[in-house]
Backbone of each chain as ProteinMPNN parsed JSONL, in Angstrom:
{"seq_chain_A": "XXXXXXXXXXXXXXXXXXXXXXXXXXXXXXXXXXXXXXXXXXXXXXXXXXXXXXXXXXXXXXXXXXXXXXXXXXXXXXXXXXXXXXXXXXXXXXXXXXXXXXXXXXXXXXXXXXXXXXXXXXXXXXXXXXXXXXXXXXXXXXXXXXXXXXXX", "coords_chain_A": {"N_chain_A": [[38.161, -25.363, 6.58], [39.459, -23.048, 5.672], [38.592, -23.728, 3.106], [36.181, -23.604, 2.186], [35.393, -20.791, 3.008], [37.188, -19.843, 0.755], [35.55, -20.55, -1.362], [32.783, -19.281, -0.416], [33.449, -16.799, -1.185], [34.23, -16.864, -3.947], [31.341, -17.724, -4.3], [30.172, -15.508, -3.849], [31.666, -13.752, -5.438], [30.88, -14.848, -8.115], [27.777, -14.709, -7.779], [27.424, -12.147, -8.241], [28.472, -11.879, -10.872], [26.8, -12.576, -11.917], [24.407, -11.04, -12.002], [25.502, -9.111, -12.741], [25.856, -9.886, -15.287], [23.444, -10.107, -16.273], [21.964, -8.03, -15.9], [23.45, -6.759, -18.13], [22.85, -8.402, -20.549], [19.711, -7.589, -19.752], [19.868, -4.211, -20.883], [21.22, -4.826, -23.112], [18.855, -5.985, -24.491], [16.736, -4.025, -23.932], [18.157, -2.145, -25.475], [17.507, -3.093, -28.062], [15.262, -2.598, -28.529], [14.47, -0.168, -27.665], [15.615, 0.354, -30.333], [13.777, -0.312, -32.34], [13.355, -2.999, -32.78], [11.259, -5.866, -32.402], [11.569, -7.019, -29.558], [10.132, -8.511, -27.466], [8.455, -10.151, -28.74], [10.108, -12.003, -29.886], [11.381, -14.816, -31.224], [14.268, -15.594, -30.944], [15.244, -13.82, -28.72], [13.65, -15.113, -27.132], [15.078, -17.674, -26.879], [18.216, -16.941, -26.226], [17.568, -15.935, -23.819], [16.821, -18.365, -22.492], [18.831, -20.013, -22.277], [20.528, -18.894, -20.695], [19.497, -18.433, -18.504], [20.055, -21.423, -18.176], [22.782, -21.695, -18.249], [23.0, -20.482, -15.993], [21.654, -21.869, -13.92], [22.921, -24.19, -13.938], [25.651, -23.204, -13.124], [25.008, -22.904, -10.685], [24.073, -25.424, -9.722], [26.431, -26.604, -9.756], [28.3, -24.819, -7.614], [26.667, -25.398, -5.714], [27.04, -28.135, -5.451], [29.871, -28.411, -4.732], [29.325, -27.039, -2.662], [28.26, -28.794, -0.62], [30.153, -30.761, -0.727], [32.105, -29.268, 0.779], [31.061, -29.135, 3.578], [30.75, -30.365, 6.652], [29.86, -33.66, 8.071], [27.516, -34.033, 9.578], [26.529, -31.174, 8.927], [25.546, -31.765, 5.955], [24.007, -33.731, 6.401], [22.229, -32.569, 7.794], [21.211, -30.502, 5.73], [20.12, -33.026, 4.067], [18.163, -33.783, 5.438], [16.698, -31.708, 5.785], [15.797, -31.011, 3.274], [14.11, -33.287, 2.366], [12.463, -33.423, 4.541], [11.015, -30.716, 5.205], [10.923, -29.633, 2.636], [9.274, -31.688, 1.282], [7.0, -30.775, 3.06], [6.182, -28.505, 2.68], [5.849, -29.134, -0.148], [3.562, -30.708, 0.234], [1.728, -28.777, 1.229], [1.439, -27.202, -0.556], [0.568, -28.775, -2.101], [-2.205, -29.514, -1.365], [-3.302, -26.676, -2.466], [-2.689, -27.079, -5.072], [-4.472, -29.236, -5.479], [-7.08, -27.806, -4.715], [-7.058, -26.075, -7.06], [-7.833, -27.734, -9.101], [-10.385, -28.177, -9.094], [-13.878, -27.174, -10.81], [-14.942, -24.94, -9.415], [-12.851, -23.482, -9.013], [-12.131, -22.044, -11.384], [-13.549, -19.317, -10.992], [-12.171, -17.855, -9.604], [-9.733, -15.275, -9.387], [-6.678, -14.455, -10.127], [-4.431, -12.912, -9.538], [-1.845, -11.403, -11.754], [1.123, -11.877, -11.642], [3.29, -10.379, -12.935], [4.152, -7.801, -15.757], [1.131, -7.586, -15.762], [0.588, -9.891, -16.918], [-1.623, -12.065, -17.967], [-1.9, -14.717, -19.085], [-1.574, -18.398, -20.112], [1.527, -19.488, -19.628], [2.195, -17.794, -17.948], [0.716, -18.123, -15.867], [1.889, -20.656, -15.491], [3.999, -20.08, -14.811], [3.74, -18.476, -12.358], [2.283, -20.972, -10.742], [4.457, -22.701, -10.671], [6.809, -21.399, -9.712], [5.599, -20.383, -6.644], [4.988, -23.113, -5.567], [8.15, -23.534, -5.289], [8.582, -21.571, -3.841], [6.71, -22.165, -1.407], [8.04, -25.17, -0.948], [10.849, -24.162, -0.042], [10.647, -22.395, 2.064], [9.629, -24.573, 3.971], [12.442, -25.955, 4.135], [13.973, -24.349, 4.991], [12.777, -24.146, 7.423], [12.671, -26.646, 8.402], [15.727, -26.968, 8.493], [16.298, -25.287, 10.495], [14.998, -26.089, 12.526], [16.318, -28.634, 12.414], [18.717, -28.205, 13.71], [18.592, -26.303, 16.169], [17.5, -28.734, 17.479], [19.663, -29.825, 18.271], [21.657, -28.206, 19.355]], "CA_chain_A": [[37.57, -24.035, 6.802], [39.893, -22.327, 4.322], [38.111, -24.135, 1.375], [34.668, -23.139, 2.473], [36.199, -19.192, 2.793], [37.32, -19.619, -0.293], [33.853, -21.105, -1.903], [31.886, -18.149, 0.011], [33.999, -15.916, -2.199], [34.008, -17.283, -5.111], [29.94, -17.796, -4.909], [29.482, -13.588, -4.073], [31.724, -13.427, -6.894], [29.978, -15.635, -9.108], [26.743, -14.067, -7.989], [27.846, -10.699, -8.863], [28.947, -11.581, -12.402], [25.417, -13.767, -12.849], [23.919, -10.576, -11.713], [26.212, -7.761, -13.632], [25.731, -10.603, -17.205], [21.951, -10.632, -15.926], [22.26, -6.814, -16.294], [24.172, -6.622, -19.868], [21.385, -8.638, -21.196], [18.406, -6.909, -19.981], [20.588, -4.004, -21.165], [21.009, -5.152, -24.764], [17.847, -6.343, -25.037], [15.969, -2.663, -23.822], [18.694, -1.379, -26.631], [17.173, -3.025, -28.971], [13.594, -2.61, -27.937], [14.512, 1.283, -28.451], [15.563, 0.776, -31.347], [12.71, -0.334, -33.232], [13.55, -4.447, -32.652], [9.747, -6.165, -31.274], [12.222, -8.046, -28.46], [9.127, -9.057, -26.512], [8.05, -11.218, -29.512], [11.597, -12.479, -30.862], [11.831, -16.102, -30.762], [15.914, -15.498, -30.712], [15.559, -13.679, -27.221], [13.519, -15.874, -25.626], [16.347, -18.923, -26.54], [19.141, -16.26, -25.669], [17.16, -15.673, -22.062], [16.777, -19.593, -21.861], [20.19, -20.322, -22.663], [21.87, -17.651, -20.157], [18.804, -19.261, -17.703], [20.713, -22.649, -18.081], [23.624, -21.628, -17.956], [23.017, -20.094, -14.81], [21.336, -23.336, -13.008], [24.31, -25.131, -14.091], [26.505, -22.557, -12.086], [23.792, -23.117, -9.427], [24.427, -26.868, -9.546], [27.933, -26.914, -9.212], [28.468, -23.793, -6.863], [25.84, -26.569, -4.49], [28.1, -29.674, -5.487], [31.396, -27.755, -4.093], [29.267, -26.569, -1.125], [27.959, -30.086, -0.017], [31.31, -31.034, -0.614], [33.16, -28.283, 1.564], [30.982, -29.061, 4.749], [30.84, -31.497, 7.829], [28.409, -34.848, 7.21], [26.973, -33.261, 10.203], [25.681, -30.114, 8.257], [24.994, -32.274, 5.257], [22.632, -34.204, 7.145], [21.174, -31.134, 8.186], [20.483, -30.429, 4.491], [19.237, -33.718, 3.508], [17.132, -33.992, 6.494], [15.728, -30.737, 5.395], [15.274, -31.1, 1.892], [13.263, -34.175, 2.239], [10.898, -33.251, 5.187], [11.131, -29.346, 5.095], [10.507, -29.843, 0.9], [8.04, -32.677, 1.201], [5.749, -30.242, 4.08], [6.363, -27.464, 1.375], [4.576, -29.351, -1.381], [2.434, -31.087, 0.939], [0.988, -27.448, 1.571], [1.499, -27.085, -2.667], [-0.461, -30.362, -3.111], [-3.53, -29.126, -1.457], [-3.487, -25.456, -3.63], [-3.019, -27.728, -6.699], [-6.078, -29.617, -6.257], [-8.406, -27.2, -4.826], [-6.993, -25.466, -7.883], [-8.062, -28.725, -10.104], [-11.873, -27.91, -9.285], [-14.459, -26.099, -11.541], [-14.791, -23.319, -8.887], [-11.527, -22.608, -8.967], [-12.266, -21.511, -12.471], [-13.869, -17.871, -10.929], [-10.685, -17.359, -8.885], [-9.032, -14.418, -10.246], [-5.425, -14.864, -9.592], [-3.709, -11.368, -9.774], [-0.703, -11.367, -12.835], [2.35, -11.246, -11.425], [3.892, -9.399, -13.474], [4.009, -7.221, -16.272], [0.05, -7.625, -16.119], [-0.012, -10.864, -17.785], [-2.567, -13.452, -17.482], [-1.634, -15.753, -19.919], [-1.623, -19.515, -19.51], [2.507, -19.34, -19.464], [2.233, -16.647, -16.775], [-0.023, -18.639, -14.443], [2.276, -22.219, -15.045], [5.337, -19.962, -14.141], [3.208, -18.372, -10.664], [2.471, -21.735, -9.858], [5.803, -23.37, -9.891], [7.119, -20.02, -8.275], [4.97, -20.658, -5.67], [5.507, -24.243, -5.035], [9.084, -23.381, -4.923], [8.433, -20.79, -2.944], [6.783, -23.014, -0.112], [9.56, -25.723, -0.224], [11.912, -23.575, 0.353], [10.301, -22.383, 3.274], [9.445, -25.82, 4.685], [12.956, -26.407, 4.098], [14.657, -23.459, 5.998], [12.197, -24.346, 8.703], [13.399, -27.845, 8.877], [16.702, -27.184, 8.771], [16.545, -24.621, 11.913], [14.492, -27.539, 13.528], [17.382, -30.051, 13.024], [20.509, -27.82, 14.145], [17.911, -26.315, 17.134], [17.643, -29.95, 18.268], [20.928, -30.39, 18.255], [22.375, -27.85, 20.199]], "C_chain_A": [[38.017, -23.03, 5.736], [39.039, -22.673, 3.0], [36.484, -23.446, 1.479], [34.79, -21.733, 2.401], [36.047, -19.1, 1.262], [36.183, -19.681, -1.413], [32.621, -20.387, -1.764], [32.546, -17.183, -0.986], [34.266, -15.912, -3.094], [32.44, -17.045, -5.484], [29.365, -16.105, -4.709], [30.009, -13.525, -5.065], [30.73, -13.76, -7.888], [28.784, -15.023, -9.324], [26.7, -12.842, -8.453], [27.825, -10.647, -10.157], [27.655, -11.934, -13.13], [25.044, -12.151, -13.055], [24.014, -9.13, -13.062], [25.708, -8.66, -15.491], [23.836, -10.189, -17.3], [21.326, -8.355, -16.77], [22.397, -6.047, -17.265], [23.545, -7.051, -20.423], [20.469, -8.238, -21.198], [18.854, -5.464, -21.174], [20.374, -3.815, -22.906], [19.263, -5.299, -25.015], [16.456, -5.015, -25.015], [16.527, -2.172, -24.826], [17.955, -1.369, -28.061], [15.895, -3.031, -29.318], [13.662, -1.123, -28.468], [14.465, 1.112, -29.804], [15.044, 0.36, -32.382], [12.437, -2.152, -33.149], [12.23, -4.557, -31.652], [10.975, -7.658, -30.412], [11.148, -9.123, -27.749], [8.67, -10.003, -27.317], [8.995, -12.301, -30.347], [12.294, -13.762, -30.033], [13.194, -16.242, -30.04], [15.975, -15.054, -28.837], [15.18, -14.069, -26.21], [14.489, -16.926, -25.434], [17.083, -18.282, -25.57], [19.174, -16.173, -23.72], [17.219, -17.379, -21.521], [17.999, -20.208, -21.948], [20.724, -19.801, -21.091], [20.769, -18.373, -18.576], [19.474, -20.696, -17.077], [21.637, -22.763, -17.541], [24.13, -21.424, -16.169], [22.741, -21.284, -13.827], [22.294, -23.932, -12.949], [25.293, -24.749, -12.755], [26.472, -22.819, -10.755], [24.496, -24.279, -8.633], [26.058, -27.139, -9.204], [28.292, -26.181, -8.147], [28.004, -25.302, -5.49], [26.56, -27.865, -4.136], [29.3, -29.087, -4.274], [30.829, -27.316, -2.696], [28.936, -27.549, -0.008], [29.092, -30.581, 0.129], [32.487, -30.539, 0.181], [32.422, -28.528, 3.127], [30.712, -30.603, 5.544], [29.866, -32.919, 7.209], [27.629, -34.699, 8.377], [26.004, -32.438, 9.443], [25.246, -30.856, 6.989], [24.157, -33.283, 5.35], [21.467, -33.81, 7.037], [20.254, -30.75, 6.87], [19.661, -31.204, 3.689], [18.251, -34.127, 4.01], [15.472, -32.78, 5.815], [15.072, -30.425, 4.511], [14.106, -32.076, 1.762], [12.178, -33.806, 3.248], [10.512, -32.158, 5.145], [10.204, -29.447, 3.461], [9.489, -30.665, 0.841], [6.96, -31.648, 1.999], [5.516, -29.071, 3.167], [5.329, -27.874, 0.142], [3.473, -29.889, -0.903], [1.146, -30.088, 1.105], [0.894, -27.021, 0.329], [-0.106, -27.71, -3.207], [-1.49, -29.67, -2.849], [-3.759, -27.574, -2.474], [-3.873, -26.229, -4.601], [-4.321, -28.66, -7.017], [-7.449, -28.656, -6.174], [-8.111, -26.151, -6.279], [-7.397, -25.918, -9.355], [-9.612, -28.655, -10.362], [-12.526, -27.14, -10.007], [-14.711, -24.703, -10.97], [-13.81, -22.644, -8.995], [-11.199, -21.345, -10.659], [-12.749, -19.841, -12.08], [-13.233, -17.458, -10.014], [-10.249, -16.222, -9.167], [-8.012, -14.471, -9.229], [-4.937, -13.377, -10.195], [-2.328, -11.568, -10.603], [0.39, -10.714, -11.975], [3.509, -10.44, -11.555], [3.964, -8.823, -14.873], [1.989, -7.475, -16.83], [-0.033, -8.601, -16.981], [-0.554, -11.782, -17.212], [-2.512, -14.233, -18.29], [-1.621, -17.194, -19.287], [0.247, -20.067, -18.841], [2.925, -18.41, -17.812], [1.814, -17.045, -15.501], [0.975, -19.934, -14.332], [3.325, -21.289, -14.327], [4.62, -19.633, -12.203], [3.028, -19.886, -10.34], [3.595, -22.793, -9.528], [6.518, -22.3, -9.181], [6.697, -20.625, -7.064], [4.98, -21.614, -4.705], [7.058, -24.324, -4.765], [9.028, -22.804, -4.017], [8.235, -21.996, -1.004], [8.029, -24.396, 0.141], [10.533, -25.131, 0.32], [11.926, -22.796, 1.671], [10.407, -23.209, 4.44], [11.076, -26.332, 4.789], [14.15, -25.47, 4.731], [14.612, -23.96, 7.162], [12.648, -25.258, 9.591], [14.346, -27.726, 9.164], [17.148, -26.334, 10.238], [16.708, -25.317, 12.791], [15.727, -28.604, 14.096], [18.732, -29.111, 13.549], [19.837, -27.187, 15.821], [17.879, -27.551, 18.308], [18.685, -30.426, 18.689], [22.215, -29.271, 18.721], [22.814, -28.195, 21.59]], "O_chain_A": [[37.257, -22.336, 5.061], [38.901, -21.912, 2.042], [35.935, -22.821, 0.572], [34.099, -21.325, 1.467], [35.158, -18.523, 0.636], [36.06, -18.794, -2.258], [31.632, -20.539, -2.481], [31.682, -16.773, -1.761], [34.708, -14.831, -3.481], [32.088, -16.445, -6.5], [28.393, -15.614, -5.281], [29.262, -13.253, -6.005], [29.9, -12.991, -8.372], [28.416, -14.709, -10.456], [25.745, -12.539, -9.169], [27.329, -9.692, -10.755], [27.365, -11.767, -14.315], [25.294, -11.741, -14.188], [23.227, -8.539, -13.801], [25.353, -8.085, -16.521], [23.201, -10.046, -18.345], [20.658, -7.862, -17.678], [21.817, -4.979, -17.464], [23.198, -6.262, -21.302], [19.867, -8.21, -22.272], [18.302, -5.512, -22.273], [19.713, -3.057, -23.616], [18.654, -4.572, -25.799], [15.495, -5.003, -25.784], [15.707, -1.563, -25.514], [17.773, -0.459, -28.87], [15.49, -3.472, -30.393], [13.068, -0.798, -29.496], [13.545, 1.555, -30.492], [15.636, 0.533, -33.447], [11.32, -2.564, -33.464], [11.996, -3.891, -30.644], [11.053, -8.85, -30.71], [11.37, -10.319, -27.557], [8.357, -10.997, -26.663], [8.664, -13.146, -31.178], [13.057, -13.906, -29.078], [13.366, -16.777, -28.945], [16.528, -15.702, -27.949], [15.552, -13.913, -25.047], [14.857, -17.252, -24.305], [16.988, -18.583, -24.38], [20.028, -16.261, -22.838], [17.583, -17.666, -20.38], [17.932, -21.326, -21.436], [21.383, -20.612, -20.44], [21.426, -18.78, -17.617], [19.453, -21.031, -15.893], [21.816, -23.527, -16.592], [25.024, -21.885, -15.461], [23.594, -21.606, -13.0], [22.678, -24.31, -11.842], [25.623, -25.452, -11.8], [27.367, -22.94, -9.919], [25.129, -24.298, -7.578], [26.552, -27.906, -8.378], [28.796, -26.965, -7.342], [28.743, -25.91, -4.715], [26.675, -28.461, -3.065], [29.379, -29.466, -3.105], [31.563, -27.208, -1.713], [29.178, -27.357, 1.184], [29.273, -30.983, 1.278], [33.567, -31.12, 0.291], [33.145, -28.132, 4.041], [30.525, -31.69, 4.997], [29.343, -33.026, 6.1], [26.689, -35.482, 8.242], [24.844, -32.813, 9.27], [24.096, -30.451, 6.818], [23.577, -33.709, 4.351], [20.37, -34.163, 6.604], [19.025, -30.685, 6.848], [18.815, -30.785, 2.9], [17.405, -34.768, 3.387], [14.266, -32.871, 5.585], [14.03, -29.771, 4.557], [13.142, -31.726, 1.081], [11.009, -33.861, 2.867], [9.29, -32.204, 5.005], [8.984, -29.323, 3.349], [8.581, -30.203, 0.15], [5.852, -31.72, 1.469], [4.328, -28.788, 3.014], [4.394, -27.242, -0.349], [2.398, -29.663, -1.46], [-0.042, -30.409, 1.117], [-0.047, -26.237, 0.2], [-1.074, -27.483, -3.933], [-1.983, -29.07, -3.804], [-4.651, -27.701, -3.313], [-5.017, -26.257, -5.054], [-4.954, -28.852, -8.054], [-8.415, -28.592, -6.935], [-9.056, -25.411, -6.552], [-7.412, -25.238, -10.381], [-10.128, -28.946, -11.441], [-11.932, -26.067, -10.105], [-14.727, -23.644, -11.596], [-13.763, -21.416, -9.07], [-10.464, -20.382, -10.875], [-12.318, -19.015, -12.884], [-13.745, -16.503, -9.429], [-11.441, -15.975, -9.347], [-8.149, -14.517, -8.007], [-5.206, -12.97, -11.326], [-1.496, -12.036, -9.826], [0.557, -9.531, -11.678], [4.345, -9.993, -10.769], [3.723, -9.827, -15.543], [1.636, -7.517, -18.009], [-0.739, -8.358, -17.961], [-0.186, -12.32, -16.168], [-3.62, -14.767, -18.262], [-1.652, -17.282, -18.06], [0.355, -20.816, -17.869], [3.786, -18.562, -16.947], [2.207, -16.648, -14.404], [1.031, -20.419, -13.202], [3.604, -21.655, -13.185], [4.889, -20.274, -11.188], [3.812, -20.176, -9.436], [3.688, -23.509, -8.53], [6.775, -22.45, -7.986], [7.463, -21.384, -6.471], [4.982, -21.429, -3.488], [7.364, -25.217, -3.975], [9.443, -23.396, -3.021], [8.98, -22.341, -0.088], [8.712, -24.545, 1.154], [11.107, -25.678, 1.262], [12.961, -22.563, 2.296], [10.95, -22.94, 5.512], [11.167, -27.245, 5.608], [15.249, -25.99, 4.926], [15.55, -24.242, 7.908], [12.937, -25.165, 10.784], [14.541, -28.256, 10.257], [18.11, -26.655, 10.936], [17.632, -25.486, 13.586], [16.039, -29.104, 15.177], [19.786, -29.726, 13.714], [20.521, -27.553, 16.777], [18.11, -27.467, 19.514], [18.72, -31.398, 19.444], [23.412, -29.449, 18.497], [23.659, -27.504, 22.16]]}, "seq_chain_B": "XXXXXXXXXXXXXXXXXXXXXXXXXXXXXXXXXXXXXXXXXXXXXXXXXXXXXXXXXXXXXXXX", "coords_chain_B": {"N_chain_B": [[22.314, -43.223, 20.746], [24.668, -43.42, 23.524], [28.185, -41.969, 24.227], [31.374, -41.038, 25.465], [32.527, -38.805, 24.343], [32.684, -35.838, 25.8], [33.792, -36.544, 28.105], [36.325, -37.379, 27.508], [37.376, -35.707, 25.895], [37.194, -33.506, 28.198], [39.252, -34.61, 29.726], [41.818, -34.047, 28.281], [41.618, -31.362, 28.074], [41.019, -29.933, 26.427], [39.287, -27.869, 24.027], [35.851, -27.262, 22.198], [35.969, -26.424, 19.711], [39.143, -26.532, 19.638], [38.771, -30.304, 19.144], [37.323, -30.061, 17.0], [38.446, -29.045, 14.783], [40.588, -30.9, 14.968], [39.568, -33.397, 14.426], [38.034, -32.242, 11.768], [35.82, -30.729, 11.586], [32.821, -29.196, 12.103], [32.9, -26.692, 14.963], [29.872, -26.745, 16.178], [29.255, -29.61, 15.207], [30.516, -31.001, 16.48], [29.24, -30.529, 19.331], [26.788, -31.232, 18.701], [27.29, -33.978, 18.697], [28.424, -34.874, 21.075], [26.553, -34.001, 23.037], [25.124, -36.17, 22.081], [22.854, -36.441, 20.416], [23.231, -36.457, 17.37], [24.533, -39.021, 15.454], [27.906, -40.426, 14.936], [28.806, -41.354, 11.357], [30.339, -44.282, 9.929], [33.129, -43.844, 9.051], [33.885, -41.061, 10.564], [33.615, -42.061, 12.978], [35.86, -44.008, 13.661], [37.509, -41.89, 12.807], [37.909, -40.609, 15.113], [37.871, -42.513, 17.174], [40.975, -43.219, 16.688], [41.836, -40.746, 16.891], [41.535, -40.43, 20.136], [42.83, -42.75, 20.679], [42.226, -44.932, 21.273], [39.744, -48.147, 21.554], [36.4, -48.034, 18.997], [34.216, -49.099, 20.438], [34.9, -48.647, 23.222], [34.411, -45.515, 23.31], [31.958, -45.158, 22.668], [28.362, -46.422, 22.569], [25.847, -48.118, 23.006], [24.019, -48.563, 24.246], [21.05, -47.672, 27.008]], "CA_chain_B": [[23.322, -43.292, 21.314], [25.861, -42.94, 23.975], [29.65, -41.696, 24.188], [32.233, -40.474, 26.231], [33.756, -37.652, 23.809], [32.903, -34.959, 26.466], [35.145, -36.636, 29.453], [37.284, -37.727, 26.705], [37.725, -34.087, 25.447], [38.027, -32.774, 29.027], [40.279, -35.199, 30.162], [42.65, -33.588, 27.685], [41.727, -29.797, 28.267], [41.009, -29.418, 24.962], [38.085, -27.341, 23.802], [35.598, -28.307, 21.534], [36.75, -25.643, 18.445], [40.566, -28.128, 19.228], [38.484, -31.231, 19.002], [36.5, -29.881, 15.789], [40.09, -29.019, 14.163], [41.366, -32.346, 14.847], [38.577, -34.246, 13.45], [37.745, -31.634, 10.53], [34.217, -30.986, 11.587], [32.211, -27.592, 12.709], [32.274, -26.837, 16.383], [28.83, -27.44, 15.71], [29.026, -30.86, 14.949], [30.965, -31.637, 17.909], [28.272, -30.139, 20.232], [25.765, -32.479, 18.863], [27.994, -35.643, 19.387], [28.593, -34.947, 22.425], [25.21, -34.339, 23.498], [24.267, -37.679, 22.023], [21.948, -36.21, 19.562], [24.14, -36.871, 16.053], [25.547, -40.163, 15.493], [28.638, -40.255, 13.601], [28.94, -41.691, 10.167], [31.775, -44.567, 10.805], [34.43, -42.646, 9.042], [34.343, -40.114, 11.424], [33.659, -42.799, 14.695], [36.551, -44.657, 13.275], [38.587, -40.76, 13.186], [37.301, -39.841, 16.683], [38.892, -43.383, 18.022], [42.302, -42.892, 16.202], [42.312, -39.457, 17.857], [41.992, -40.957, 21.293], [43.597, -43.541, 20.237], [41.068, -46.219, 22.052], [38.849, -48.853, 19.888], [35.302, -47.112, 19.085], [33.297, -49.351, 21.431], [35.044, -48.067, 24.542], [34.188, -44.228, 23.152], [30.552, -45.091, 21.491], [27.714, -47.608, 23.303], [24.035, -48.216, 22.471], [23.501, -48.669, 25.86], [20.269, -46.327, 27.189]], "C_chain_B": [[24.375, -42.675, 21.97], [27.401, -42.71, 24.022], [30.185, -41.255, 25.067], [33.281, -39.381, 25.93], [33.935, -36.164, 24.905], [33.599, -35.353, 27.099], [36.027, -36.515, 28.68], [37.916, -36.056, 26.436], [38.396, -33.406, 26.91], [39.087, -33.339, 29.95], [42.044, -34.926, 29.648], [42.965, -32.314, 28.046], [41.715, -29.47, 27.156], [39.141, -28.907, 24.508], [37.133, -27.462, 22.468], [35.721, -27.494, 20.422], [38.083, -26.877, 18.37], [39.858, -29.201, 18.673], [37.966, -31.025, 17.482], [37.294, -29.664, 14.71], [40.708, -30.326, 13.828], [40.614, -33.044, 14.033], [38.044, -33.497, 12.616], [36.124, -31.505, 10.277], [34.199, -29.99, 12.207], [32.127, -27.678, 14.281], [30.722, -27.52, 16.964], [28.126, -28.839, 15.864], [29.413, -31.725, 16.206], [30.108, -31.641, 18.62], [27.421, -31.54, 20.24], [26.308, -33.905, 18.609], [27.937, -35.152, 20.517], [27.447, -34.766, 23.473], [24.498, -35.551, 23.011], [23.207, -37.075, 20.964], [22.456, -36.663, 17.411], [25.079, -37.965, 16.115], [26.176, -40.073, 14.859], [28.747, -41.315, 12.418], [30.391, -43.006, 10.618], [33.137, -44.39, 10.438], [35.154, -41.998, 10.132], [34.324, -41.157, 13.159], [35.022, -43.473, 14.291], [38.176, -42.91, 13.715], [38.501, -40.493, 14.106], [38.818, -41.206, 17.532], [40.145, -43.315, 17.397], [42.907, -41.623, 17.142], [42.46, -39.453, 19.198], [42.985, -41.912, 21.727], [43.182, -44.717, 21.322], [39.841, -46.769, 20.984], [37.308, -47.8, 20.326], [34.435, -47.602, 20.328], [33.951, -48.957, 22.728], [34.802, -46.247, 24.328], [32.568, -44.339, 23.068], [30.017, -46.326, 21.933], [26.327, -47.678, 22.653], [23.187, -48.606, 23.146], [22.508, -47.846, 25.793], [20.979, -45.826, 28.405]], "O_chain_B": [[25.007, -41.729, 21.499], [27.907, -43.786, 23.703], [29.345, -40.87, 25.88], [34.281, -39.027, 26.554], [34.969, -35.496, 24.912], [34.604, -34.645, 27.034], [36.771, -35.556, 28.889], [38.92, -35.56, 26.945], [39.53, -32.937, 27.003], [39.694, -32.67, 30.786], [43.078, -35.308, 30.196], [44.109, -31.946, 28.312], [42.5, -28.59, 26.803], [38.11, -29.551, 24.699], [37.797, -27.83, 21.499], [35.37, -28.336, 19.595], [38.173, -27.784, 17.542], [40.172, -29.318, 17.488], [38.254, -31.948, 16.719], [36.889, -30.078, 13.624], [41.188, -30.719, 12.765], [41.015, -33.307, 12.9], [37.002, -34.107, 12.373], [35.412, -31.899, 9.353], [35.167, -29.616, 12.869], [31.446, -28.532, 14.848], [30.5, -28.399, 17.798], [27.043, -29.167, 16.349], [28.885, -32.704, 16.731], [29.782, -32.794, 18.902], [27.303, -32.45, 21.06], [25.567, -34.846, 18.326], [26.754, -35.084, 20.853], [27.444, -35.314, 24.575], [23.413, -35.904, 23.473], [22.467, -38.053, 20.858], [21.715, -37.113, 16.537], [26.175, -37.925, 16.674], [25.744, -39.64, 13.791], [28.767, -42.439, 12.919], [31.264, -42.722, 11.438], [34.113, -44.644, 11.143], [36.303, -42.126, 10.555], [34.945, -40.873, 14.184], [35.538, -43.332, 15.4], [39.179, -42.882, 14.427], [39.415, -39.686, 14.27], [39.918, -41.039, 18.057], [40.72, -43.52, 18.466], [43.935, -41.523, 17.811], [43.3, -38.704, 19.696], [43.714, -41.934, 22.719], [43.99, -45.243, 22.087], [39.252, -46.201, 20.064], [37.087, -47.138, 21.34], [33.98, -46.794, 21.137], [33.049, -49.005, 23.564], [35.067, -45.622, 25.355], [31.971, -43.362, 23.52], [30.728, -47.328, 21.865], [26.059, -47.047, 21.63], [22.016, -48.926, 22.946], [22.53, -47.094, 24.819], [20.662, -44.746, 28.905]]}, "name": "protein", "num_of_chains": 2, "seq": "XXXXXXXXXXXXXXXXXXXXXXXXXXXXXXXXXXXXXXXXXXXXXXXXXXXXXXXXXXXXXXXXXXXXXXXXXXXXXXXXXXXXXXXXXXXXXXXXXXXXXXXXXXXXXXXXXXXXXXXXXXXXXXXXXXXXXXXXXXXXXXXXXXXXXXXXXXXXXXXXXXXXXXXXXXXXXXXXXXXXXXXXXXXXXXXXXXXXXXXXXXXXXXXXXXXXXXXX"}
């Protein structure tokens, strides 16, 4: 129980610092947007953003290792129970979007730009893995309620 | 599958936070052993009978 304590407070830390670095980069990168630098087109800051991106998943990935690792095989059940049917009903509900999205009608769709008003082809792959993340992660809450629900 | 960790437990007077201490598992987890809904892994059926200190098949059946 102590190690798990300790692992909750470590990962607000952690998230804090992603958050505060997440911060210092936008940060720099508005600095130099003032000051005459075209940021928005500068190969360098999209690496820099995909780099500090990586880095971050990584954090992700281990933070998740240490937390699978800090609880019961009970609750890690719970998670792999949920990941697989929760996550599978998630894309299941994906899959169909992605094909009726494979049809020629789907071509006079207008899909609303998520953000900064772009409709680019980059803009729509990121909305639709968003999206499909989005619903796993749903399906995979859901599940996991399901299995600790059942199991009271 | 069936068990006997609830008599077992209250045959002690021990509550199932003690029991979840002893065997290093979430109150939680206890619950759903003991309702028969979570089978244990045999690590933990193996730590359960140590802690009674009786072999697993007199704790753990597959009886209906």
């Amino acid at each position: 129980m102590a190690g798990k304590r300790k692992l909750i407070i470590q990962s607000v830390i952690g998230c804090g610092l992603v958050m505060l670095a997440a911060f210092i980069m936008g940060g720099v990168l508005a600095y130099l947007e003032v000051k005459g630098q075209d940021v928005t087109s500068s190969a360098g800051a999209l690496w820099a953003v995909g780099g500090f991106a990586a880095v971050t998943m990584l954090i992700s990935l281990w933070v998740g290792f240490k937390w699978m690792s800090s609880i019961d095989e009970a609750a890690q059940e719970a998670h792999k129970w949920a990941w697989y049917w929760g996550g599978s009903g998630g894309m299941a509900v994906g899959g169909v979007l992605v094909i009726m999205a494979s049809l020629p009608q789907a071509a006079a769709i207008h899909i609303p730009a998520w953000y900064s008003e772009r409709s680019d082809p980059a803009a729509y792959a990121a909305t639709g893995a968003f999206a499909m993340l989005t619903l796993m992660l749903i399906g995979y809450g859901v599940a996991w309620a399901w299995w600790w629900l059942g199991r009271r | 599958m069936n068990n006997r960790l609830k008599v077992l437990r209250a045959e002690r007077d021990w509550s199932q936070a003690h029991l979840a201490t002893e065997l290093g598992v979430s109150r939680q987890t206890v619950n759903a052993l003991e309702t028969g809904r979570y089978d244990p892994s045999l690590p933990l059926a193996f730590k359960i009978a140590r802690l009674f200190q009786m072999p697993i098949e007199s704790i753990f059946s597959d009886e209906e």
